[in-house]
PADREN-406594 format. One record per residue (C-alpha): residue in one letter; x, y, z. Coordinates in steps of 0.05 Angstrom, whole numbers, padded with zeros to 5 digits, always signed. Example, Ala and Ser with C-alpha at 12.3 -4.5 7.8 and 13.67 -1.06 7.14 Angstrom:
<marvos>
A+00246-00090+00156S+00273-00021+00143
</marvos>
This chain:
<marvos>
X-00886+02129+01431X-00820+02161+01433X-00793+02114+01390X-00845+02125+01331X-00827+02193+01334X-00756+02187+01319X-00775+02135+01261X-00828+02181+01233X-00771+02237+01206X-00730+02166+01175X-00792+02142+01150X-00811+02213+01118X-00740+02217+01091X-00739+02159+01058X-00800+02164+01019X-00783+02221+01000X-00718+02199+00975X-00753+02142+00940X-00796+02196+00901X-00728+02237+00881X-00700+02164+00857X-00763+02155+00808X-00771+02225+00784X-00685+02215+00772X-00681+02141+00750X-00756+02115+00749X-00753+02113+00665X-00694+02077+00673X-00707+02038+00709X-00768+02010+00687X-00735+01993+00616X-00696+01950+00657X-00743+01924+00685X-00767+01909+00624X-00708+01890+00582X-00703+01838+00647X-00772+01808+00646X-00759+01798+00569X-00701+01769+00585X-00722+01718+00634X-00780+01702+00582X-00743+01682+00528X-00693+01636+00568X-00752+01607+00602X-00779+01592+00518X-00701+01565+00507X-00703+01528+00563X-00774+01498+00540X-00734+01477+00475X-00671+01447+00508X-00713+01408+00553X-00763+01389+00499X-00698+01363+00450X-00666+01331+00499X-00723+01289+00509X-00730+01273+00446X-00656+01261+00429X-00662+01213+00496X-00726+01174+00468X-00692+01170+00407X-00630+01133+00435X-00671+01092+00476X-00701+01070+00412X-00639+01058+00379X-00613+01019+00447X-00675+00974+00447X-00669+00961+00381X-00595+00935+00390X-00608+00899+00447X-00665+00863+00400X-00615+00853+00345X-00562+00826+00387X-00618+00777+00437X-00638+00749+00364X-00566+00736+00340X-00552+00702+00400X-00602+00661+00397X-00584+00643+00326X-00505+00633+00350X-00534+00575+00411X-00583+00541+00356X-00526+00532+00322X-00487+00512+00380X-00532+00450+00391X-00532+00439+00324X-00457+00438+00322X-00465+00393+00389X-00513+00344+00361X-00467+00337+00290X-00412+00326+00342X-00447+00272+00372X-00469+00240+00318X-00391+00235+00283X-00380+00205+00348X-00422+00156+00341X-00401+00142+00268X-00329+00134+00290X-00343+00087+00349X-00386+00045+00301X-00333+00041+00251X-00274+00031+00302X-00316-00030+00312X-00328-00056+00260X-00288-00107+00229X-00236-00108+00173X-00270-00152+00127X-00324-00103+00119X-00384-00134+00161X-00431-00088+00184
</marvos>
């Protein structure tokens, strides 16, 4: 009991103190409070609009990256058509070669 006695006095003090603090600063202090909550508002709406054009800028690129990859799948496809087709031509002079190595000098198939 003792001991809420001697906090009673502290306790008394300090509200009291707290009520000299408002009636001194309490204007103040509340347009900082204020000015603060105003604050944190309008980076929480630029935040909202970094996070919202990043986004987009990323979809965007992704975009763009698919439709590279796309471009470059398809040209690669075209490069090993030609590649067999290159092959086969290769093959086929080859053949032509053999079949006139063969064949003899007076013109006989």
């Amino acid at each position: 009991m003792e001991a809420k006695n001697e906090l009673g006095p502290d306790l008394e003090a300090l509200a009291e103190l707290e009520k000299v603090r408002d009636i001194l600063f309490g204007a103040s202090l509340r347009g900082v409070d204020t000015r603060l909550r105003d604050i944190d508002a309008e980076t929480a709406r630029a935040l909202q609009v970094l996070r919202d054009d990043v986004r987009q800028r990323f979809e965007a690129l992704e975009r763009r990256l698919d439709e590279h990859v796309a471009a470059l799948a398809a040209r690669l496809d075209g490069q090993q058509a030609d590649k067999v087709d290159r092959d086969q031509l290769a093959g086929l002079l080859n053949d032509l070669a053999e079949r006139v190595a063969r064949r003899p000098e007076n013109g006989q198939p």
